[in-house]
Each structure stands twice: as structure tokens, then as C-alpha cells.
N, C-alpha and C positions, 0 to 999 in steps of 0.2 A: 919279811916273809920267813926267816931263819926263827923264828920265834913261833912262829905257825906249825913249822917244819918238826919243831923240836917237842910240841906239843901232839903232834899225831897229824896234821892238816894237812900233809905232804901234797896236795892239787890247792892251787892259785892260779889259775885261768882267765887272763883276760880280755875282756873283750870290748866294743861297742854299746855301752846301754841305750842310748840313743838310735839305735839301730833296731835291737831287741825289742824295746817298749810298743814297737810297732806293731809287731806281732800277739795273735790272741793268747788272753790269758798273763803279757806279761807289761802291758800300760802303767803297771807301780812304776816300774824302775826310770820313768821319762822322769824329767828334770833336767835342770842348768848344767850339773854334773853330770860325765861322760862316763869315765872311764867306771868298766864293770868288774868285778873281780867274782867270779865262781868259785868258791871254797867245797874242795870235798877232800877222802880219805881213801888209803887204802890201808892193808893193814899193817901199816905204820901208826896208824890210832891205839891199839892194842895196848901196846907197854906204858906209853903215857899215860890214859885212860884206867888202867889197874895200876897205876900208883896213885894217880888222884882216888880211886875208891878208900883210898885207910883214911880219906877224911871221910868222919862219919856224917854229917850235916850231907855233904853229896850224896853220900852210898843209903841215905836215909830219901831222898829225893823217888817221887814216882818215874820221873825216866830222868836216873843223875845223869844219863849219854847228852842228851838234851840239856842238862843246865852246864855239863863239863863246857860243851859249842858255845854255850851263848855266854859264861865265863871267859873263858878263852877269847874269843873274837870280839865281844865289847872291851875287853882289854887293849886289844888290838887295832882297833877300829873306831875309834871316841869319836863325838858330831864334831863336826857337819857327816861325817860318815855318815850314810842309811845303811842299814842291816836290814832282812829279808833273810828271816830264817824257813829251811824245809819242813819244819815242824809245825809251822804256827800258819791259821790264814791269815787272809788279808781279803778284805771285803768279804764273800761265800767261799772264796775257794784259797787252796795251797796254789803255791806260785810253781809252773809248768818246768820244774829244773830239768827234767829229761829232757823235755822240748829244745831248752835252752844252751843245755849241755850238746844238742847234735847242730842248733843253727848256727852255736860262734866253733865249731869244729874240734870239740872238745873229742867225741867220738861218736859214734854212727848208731842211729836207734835200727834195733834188732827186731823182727817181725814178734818175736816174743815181749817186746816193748823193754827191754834192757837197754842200758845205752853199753856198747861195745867200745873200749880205748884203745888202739892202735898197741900199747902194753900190756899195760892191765888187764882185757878182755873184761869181764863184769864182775871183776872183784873190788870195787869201788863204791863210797857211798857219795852223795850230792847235799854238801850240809847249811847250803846256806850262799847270796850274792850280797858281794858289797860294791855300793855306789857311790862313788868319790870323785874329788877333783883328780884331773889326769889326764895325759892324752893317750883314747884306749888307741890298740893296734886295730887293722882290716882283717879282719877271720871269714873263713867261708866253711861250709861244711865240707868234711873230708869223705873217700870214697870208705864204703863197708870195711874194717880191718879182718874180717871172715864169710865169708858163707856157711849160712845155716844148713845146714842138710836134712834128710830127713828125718833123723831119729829126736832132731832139736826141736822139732813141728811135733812131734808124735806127744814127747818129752812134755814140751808147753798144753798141746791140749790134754792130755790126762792131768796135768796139773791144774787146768780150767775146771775138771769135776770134782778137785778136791781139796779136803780143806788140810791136808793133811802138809804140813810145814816141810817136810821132807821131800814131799811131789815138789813143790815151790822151789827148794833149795839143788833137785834135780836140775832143773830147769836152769839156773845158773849155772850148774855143774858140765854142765852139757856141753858147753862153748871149749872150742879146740884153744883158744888162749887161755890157759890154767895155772900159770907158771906164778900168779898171786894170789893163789887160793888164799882166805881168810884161816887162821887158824882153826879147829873143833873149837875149842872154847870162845870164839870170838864170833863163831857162826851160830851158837849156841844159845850165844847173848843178843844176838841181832832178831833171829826169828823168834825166840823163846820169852825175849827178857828177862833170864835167868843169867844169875851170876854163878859165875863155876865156885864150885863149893871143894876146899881141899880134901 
């Protein structure tokens, strides 16, 4: 996981996959192999991620965020591993990492549909589950790390009429656990797909 860690992937979360698969939306992950691992970031991604961009082949890629994760972790992760990226589907739909991330207690979905970290608050992405030999631990969902109040509700539906990236980035902004805000340039990059320019 230090090798995860050191590439930006600082969340390894694991859980029951056989547990999980039960539930809708996430029946990929059943299989012989138990143990689950949730791969996400905070913005500990940032400084790795801009040093991988001076390779041009990446920074040449329609989303290189997206080939940076699936470099990284298939390095990481070789078969019998299964990977299960947040990017890609699988049968019609993306795999429910929200969902997944509040049923093995990773943190608590928000009425605004963010998933809330008992640290982090919603400064966190969900990049992907791997399924592997293991014996995963017992998780349960844990209690809300905040209460919403009402400016967070007001906040979310004026961002429901709009398309505008900024109402959206409100809306995370909102939550009283701040203390991991994303960098500007890295919030930048997330909503925009835009690389900061010197």
C-alpha cells in the first residue's frame, strides 16, 4: 500500500466483497475471492499526478487522470486481481462506489449525495475496487460525520438548476469538514479538465 500511498492513492479501504455483491448495482465483485479493497484519493493525488504529466504520451491522453489510476493500480494489482475502475462500466452502468463507500463504513452519504469521511469531509475522490485473495475485515456503516444544515440543502438545490461548475463545487464547499480542501488548481482540473497553465 506504501506504493499506492506514494503515488497519490492515499485511501485503501477494506472491506467484505462478498458481502457487498449482495447489494444492487454491485453483483460484479461476488466471486471465490473475498477481500475488497476501495481505492480513492485526497489531495494527496495532486503532486504525483503533476509530475507524471511531463510524460508527454500521458499529458497527450483524453483523461491522462484516468490512465495515471489504471497505470498505477494494474501495476499494483496484477491477476488474479480484478480491478473495477470508477471510470469505466461494466455491463449498462458504473459500479455504485458511493453506495459502497457508505455500506463498508468508509463514510456517510450526505442528503446532497456526497459521501462524507469522518476526516476528510468531501474532499475525496473513489477511484476504483480491487478484489483479491484475503481475509477482508467486518465494516458496518458508521454514523453521519456532520449535519447538513440548511444553507447545505439551499446550496445543493440551486446547484440542481444549474449547470454552472461553480454551484456544483459550492456544494462541496458547503460541508463544515474543510480542513482537506483540494488545492485551486486541482479543483480546477477535476470540474474543468483543464490543466493549469504557468
Amino acid at each position: 500500500m506504501d506504493a499506492l500511498a506514494s503515488a497519490g492513492f492515499d485511501i485503501a479501504h477494506t472491506f467484505d466483497a462478498t458481502v457487498a455483491a449482495r447489494e444492487p448495482g454491485l453483483a460484479a465483485l461476488a466471486g471465490e475471492m473475498r477481500l475488497g479493497i476501495l481505492i480513492g484519493n485526497t489531495h494527496a493525488l495532486w503532486p504525483p499526478f503533476t509530475a507524471a504529466m511531463r510524460d508527454a504520451t500521458l499529458a497527450a491522453e483524453v483523461d491522462p487522470l484516468d490512465r495515471y489510476t489504471e497505470r498505477i493500480l494494474d501495476a499494483a494489482f496484477p491477476p488474479p486481481a480484478r480491478i473495477f475502475y470508477g471510470h469505466r462500466r461494466y455491463g449498462e452502468a458504473f459500479l455504485p462506489l458511493q453506495r459502497l463507500a457508505a455500506l463498508t463504513g468508509l463514510g456517510a452519504l450526505a442528503p446532497n449525495h456526497l459521501v462524507i469521511h469522518p476526516v476528510y469531509g468531501p474532499w475525496f475522490a473513489l477511484r476504483a475496487v480491487i478484489v483479491l485473495e484475503g481475509e477482508p475485515p467486518v465494516r458496518q456503516p458508521i454514523p453521519k460525520p456532520c449535519t447538513c444544515d440548511a444553507s447545505c440543502n439551499e446550496t445543493f438545490a440551486r446547484a440542481q438548476q444549474s449547470s454552472e461548475w461553480r454551484d456544483w463545487l459550492a456544494v462541496r464547499a458547503s460541508c463544515a469538514l474543510r480542513s482537506w480542501r483540494y488545492s485551486d488548481d486541482q479543483i480546477r482540473y477535476h470540474y474543468l479538465k483543464r490543466w493549469p497553465t504557468p
